[in-house]
N, C-alpha and C positions, 0 to 999 in steps of 0.2 A: 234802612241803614245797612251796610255792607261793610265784615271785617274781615280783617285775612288771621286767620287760623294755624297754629304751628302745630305741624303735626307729624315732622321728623326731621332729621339733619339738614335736606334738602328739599320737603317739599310742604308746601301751604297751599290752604285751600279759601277758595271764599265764600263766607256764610251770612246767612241773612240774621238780623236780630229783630223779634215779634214787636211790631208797635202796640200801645195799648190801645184795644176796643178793634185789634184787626183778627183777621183766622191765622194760622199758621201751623205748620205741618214736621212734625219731626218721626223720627228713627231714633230707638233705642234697641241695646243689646244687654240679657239677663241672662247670666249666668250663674248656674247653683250646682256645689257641688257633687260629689258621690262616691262611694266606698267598692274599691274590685278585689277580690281577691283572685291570686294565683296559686296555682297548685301543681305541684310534682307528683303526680300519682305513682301507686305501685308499678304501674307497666312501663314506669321510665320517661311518661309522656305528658309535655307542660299542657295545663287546664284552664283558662281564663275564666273566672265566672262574672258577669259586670252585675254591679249594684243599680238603685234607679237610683239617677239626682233628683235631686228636692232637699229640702230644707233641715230635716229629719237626717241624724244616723242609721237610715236602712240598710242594715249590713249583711250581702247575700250569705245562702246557707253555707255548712263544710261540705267536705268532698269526705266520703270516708278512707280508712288507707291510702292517706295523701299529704304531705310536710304542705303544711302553706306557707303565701307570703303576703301578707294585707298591703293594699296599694291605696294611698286618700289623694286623689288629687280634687286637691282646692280650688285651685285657679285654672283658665283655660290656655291650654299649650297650644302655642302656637312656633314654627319657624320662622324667623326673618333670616334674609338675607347679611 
């Protein structure tokens, strides 16, 4: 069976839905967050340090002699049009 799918203003797609007792194949997208801090060091000059995502608050180390600014992005940025 074949549905059309809304998937913005203007445009839809068509997808299959799995009958029972058939194979059928999908794509998934997992995203997890992560903690960055940034840093204004003594010599004037900004420091990005990136944390790992995963599940966990892993929050990279400090910088020493350096003002931070903690950054958490949760969700994934993206630009649209």
């Amino acid at each position: 069976m074949k549905v059309l799918e809304w998937i913005g203003p203007r445009e839809m797609r068509l997808i299959d839905i799995p009958k029972p007792e058939s194979d059928f194949r999908c794509d998934y997208d997992y995203y997890v967050s992560r903690i960055d801090k940034l840093f204004l060091t003594d010599q004037q000059k900004f420091k990005l340090v990136y944390g790992i995502p995963g599940e966990g608050d892993d929050v990279p180390a400090n910088i020493d002699n350096a003002m931070l600014s903690l950054i958490h992005i949760s969700e994934p940025t993206r630009r649209t049009p």
